[in-house]
N, C-alpha and C positions, 0 to 999 in steps of 0.2 A: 629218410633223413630230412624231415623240412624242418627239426630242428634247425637246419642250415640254412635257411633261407635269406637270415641276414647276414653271412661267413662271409663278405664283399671284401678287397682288398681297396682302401682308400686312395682313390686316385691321387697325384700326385696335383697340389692347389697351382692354379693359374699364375703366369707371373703375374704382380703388380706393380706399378711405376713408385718408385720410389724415392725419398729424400735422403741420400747416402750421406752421414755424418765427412766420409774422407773424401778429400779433392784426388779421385784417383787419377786422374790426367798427369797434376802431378807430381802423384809416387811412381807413374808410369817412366819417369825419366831419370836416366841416370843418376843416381847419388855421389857425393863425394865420398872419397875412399882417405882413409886419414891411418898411415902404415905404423906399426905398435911394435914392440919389444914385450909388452906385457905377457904372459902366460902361453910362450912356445910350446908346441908339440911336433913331433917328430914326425916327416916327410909334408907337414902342412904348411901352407900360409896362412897368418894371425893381421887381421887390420877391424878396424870400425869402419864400417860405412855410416854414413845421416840418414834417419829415419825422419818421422816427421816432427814438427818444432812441439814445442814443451816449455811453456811459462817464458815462450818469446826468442827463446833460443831452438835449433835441430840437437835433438840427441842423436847421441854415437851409438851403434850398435856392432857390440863385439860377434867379429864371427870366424871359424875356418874354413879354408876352402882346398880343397886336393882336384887335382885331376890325375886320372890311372895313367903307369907306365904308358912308354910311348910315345907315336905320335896320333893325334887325333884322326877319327875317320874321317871321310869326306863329309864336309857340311859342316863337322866340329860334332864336339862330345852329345851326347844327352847328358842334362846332367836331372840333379834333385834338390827341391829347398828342403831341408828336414828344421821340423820344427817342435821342440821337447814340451816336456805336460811339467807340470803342476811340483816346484825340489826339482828341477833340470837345469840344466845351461846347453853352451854348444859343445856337445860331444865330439871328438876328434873320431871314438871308434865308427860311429855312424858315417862317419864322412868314410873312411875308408872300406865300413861294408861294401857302401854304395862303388868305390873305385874296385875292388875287387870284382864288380859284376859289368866293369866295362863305363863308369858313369862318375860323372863329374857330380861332386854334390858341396853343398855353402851349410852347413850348421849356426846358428847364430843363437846369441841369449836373447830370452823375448822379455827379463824381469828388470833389466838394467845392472845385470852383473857382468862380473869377471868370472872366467870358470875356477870353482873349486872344488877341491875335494883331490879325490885319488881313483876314480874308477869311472869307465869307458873312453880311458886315454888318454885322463886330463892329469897334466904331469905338476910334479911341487907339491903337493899337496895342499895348497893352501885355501886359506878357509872359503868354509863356500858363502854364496849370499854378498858375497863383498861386491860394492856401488864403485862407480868410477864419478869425475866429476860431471861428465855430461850424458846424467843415463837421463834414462825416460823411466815411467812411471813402473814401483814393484806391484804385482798381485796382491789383494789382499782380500786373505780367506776365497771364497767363494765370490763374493759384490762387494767390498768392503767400502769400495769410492765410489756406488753407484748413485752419491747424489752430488757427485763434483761434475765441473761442468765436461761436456763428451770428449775433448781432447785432452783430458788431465787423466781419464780415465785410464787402467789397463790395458782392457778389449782393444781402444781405440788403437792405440800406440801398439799392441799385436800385431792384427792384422796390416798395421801400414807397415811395418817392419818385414811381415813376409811380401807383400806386395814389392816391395824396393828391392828386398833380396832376387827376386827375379830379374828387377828393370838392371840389376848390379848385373847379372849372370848372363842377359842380351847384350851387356855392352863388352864383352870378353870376346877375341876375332876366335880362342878357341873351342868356344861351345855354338851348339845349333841352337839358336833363339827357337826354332818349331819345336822342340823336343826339352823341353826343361815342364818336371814334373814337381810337387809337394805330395811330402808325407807329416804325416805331425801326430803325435804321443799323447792320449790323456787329451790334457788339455789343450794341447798341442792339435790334436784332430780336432778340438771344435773350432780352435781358430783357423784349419785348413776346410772345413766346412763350409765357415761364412767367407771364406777367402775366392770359394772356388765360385761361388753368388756374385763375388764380386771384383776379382780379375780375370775375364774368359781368356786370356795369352796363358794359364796354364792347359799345358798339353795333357794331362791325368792326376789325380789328388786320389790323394791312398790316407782316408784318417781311422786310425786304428784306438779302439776304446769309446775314443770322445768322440759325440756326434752332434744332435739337436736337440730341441726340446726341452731345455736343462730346467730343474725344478726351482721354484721359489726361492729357497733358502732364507739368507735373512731381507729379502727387500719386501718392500710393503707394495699394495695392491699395483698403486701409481708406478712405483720404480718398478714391478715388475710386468707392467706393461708396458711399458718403456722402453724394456731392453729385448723383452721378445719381437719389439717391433724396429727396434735400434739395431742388435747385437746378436740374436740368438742365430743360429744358423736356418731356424726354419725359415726366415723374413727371407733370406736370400740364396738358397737355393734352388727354389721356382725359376732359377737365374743362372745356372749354371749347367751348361749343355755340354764339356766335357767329360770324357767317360771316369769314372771313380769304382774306385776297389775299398767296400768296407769292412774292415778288418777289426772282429772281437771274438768273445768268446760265451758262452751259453753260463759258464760259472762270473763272468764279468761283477765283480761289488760294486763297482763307480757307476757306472751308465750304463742303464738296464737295458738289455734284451729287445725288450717291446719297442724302448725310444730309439733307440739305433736303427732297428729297422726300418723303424719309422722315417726317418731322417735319410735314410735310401731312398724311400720310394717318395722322399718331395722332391729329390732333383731330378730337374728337368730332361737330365742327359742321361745317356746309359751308366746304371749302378749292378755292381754284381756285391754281390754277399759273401765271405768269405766267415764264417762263425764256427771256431774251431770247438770241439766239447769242452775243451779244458785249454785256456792262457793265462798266464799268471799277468796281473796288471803291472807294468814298471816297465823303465828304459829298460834297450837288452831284448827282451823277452819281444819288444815289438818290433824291434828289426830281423833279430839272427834267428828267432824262431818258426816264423813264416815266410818260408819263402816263396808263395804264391805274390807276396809282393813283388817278388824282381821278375817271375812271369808276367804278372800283367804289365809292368811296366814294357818288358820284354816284347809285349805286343802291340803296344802301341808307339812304343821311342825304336823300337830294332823288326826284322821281320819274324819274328816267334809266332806262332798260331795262338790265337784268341783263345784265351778260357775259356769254357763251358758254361753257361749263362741260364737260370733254372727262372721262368715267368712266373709272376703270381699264380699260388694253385686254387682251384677252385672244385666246389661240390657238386658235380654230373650230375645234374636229376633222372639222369636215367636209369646209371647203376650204384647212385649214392658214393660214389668211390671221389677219391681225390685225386683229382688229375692237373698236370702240370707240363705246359709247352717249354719245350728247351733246348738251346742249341750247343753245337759242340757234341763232343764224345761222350757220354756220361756213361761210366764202368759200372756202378752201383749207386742205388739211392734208395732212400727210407722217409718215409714220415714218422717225424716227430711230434709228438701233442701230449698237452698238460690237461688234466681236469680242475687244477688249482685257480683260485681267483683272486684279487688282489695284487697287491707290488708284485713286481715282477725282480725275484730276486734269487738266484742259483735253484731257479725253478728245475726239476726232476723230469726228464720226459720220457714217457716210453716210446715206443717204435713197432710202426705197420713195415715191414717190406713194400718194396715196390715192382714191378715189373717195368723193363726198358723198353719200349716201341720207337717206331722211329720220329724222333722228334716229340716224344712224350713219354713222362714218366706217367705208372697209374697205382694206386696205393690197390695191394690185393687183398683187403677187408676194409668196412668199414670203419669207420670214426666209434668210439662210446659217443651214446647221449648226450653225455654231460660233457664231454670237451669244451674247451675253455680257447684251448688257441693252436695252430698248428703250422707246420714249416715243413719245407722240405730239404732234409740235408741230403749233399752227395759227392761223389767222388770222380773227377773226370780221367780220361786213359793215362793223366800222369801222376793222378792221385792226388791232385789240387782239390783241398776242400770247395765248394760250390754251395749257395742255398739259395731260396726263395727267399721272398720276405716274408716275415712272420704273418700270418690271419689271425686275428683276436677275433672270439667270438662272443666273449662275455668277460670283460674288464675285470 
């Protein structure tokens, strides 16, 4: 197999000191809270907090917040910031996933809306997209303002929005400041991405779909160096040393396979892989589908046992086989590998068996020649999907 020779998993880049567009000191502090009548939902509380300023003014940021029946444990809740992708607002259902699993959680709009529509709990139906008078800046398209200046920006105003949502969730006597975690959607993961680079007070970030790396699109050379060294998540996850659960799927359309994985192994802190064969892309589908999310949370905010953790695997020159350190229970596991080259997009994989040893999986044949790229999927004693990160061997 010295076809293999170059099959290395990319270590993960050095942090670098950096010029952070946001004064995170202080998004770190308390925001004002400004109480609403606007777009009730049932068992929640509906208010705007201040995010950061916007053409000289703080914009409001709508958001709900539930804590589960009860009274809180000792220390106070864990709670969650969830943060929606790309056509979202703050979902009420998400908020009471997360209370159904023992967990205080804050949903908020990241585009400067009101929630509309009629589904995942958002009541009235009324239109969606709808602006209040002191939003902050909407998305547009993919980069659309990426040549306005960094604070008028989307990105910008994002991520200072979940950062506050947190500094809002420390200032509550009934949540445990150690234990409040982010999850975010689509788009929504890539701004818990660069959030988690650049707030270390979260205690776990679970971005599901959206990761790093994101491609060009419509910016030019300049702009999009810019923002990979500005905004992208790879810039500042060399920077984030708390543990993350990432969570896609191997048929993923949006955000490929290859990047995602990618974007695991640059942060600095413990990443586990959770890449199910088959997730459909949309709200919904990334909370109530996987519940490996409320495990790992479960493992780091309560006492539940740690998931199963599968290291980079690599090519044994001694018996060509693919072997992989790993911890936790693992029930069953397989490599996966493509021989296809190019985009990496609802790429087809077949599957070597693997044998369990302890604290190793080992693929029981080898690799084809011509493999392309390989992972290890697996399943731990509770049946929590698990992987390695992907090995490219030939782009």
């Amino acid at each position: 197999m010295t076809a293999y020779a170059g099959a290395v998993v990319l270590a993960a880049p050095e942090a670098q000191k950096r010029a952070l567009p946001w004064d995170v000191l202080a998004l770190s502090q308390t925001p004002k809270v400004h109480p609403t009548t606007e777009r009730p939902a049932k068992g929640m509380r509906s208010f705007f907090y201040e995010g950061a300023d916007y053409k000289g003014k703080p914009t409001w940021v709508f958001a709900y917040y539930a804590t589960p029946e009860g009274n809180p444990p000792e220390g106070g809740w864990p709670a969650v910031v969830c943060a929606h992708g790309g056509g979202g607002t703050a979902f009420p259902a998400w908020v009471t996933q997360w209370n159904k699993n023992g967990y205080a959680a804050l949903a908020m709009d990241l585009e400067g809306h009101l929630p509309g529509g009629n589904f995942f709990g958002v009541e009235g139906n009324h239109p969606p997209d709808q602006g209040h008078e002191n939003a902050g800046p909407k998305r547009i398209s993919w980069f659309g303002d990426i040549a306005l200046p960094d604070n008028e920006q989307w990105f910008y105003h994002a991520v200072a929005d979940v950062i506050r949502a947190q500094s809002l969730l420390r200032s509550f006597p009934e949540i445990n400041p150690k234990k409040i975690g982010l999850t975010g959607i689509s788009w929504g993961g890539v701004i818990a991405s660069t959030v988690a680079g650049v707030d270390p007070r979260f205690a776990f970030v679970v971005p599901v779909y959206g990761g790093a790396f994101i491609r060009k699109h419509e910016m030019n050379p300049e702009q999009y160096s810019d923002y990979c060294n500005k905004w992208d998540p790879s810039a500042h996850l060399p920077h984030a040393q708390m543990p993350m659960l990432w969570v896609s799927s191997f048929t993923e359309p949006v955000f490929p396979v290859n990047l995602f994985s990618k974007a695991a192994e640059t942060a600095a802190g413990t990443s586990i892989l959770c890449i199910r064969p088959w997730l459909p892309h949309g709200h919904g589908f990334g909370w109530e589908e996987v519940w490996e999310i409320t495990a790992f949370a479960n493992s780091i905010a309560k006492t539940d046992a740690a998931m199963a953790k599968i290291e980079p695997p690599q090519i044994d020159p001694t018996d060509g086989l693919v072997h992989a350190k790993c911890t936790g229970d693992i029930k069953n596991a397989a490599v996966g590998f493509t021989t296809a080259t190019g985009e990496w997009k609802n790429q087809a994989l077949s599957s070597i068996p693997c044998s369990i040893g302890k604290g190793e999986v080992i693929a029981t044949q080898k690799l084809p020649e011509n493999t392309s790229a390989f992972i290890i999927n697996a399943n731990d004693n509770r049946d929590a999907c698990v992987n390695s990160v992907l090995t490219v061997v030939k782009p």
